[in-house]
Every structure is written in C-alpha cells, then in structure tokens.
C-alpha positions in Angstrom: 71.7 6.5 88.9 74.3 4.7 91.0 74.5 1.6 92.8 75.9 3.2 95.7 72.9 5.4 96.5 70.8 2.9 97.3 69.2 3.6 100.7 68.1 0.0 103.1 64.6 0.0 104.5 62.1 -2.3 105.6 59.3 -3.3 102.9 55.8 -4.3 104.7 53.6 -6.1 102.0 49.8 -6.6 103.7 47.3 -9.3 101.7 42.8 -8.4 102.3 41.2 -11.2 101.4 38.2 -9.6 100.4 35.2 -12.6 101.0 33.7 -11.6 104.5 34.5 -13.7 107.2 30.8 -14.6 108.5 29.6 -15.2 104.9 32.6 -16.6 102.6 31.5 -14.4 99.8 32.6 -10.6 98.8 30.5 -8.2 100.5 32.2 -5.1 100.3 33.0 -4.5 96.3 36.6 -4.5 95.3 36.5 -0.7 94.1 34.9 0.2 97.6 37.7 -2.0 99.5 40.3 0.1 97.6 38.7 3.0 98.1 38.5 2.3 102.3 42.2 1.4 102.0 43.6 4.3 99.8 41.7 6.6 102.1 43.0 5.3 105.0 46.6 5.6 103.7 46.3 9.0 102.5 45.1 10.0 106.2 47.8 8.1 107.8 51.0 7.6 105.7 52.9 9.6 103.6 52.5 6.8 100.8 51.5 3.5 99.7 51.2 1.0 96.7 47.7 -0.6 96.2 47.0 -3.1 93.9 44.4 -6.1 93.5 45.1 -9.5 93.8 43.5 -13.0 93.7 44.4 -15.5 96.6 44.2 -18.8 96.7 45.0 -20.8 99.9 43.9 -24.7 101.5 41.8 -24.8 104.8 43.3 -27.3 107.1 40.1 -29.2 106.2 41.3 -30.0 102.2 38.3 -26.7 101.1 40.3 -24.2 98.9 39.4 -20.7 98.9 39.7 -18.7 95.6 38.8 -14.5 96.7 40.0 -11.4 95.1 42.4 -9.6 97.2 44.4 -6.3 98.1 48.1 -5.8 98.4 49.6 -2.9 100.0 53.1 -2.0 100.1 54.4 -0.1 102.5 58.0 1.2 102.7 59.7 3.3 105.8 56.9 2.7 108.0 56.8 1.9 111.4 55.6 -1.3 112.2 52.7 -0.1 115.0 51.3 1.7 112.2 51.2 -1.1 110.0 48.9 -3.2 112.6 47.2 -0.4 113.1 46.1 -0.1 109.4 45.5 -4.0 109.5 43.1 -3.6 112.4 41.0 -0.9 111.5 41.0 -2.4 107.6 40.7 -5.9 109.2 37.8 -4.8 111.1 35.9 -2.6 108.1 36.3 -5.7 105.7 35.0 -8.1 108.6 38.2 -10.5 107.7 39.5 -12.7 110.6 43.0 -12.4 109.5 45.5 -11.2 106.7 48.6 -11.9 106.0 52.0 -9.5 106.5 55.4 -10.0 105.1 58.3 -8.1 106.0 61.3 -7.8 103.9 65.1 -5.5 103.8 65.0 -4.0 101.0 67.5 -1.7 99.3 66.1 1.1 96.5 66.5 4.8 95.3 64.8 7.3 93.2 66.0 7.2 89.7 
C-alpha cells in the first residue's frame, strides 16, 4: 500500500430516522428497514455500507427526539441516484425528511 494510490471521490452518507412521521414511534422494525434498504442497494448500486444508528436531534419547539436510525454510505455514486434512493426509502419508511452529507474523500484497496 502506497500513499500515492489513493484515488479522490465523493462520500454520500444518508441518516433514516426510523419513527414514522404521522405517528412519532417505530413502525417498520429496524431488521425490516435494513432489509428495504439493502435490497434496494443491491438492485440499484454496485455497493453500499449499512449500519444502525441512534439519533438524537431538538425540535424548534425545545421536544427532543431519541429514534433508532440507518446510515448508508455511499461512495462513486451519482448524486440523482442518491435522491433517488432517499425518495423511494423516504417514502417506504413514511419519514418527512433525512439528512445527506457529502464529503471528498480520498481511499484505496489495501
């Protein structure tokens, strides 16, 4: 491994709240919500990381929400296929919105 083999690509990391939006609880079980995701990867990219999470984030109104959460990773990617995968998740987990980060980052295969 050599420093100089590092490729530079854009990282796209994607947060699911998992508590439906119309209720504020879970709904959809987090080992059904991975499953819905991984499948959906597996149809449409060549790869992904998938892990769960727990968020925790202040309503303009002082209320804190505590929900368990997915994280997806996504590297060389285009970015109208990451909203694409946020809509149709969005939409099956009945969230109102996630949250998408976008970072350069540099990495290889060692």
């Amino acid at each position: 491994m050599k420093q100089e083999n590092f490729e530079t690509t854009i990282e796209y990391k994607v947060y699911f709240g998992l508590f439906d939006q119309l209720t504020h609880k879970q709904e959809i079980r987090t080992a059904d919500a991975l499953e819905m995701v991984s499948e959906y990867i597996a149809n449409h990219f060549s790869g992904a990381t998938v892990y769960s999470g727990y968020g925790v984030y202040r309503h303009e109104d002082g209320s804190t929400v505590k929900e368990p959460s997915l994280i997806v990773e996504l590297l060389d990617v285009k970015f109208d296929d990451v909203v694409n995968m946020i809509n149709e998740i969005k939409y099956g987990l009945n969230q109102e919105s996630v949250l998408i980060s976008e970072v350069e980052i540099k990495y290889q295969f060692a």
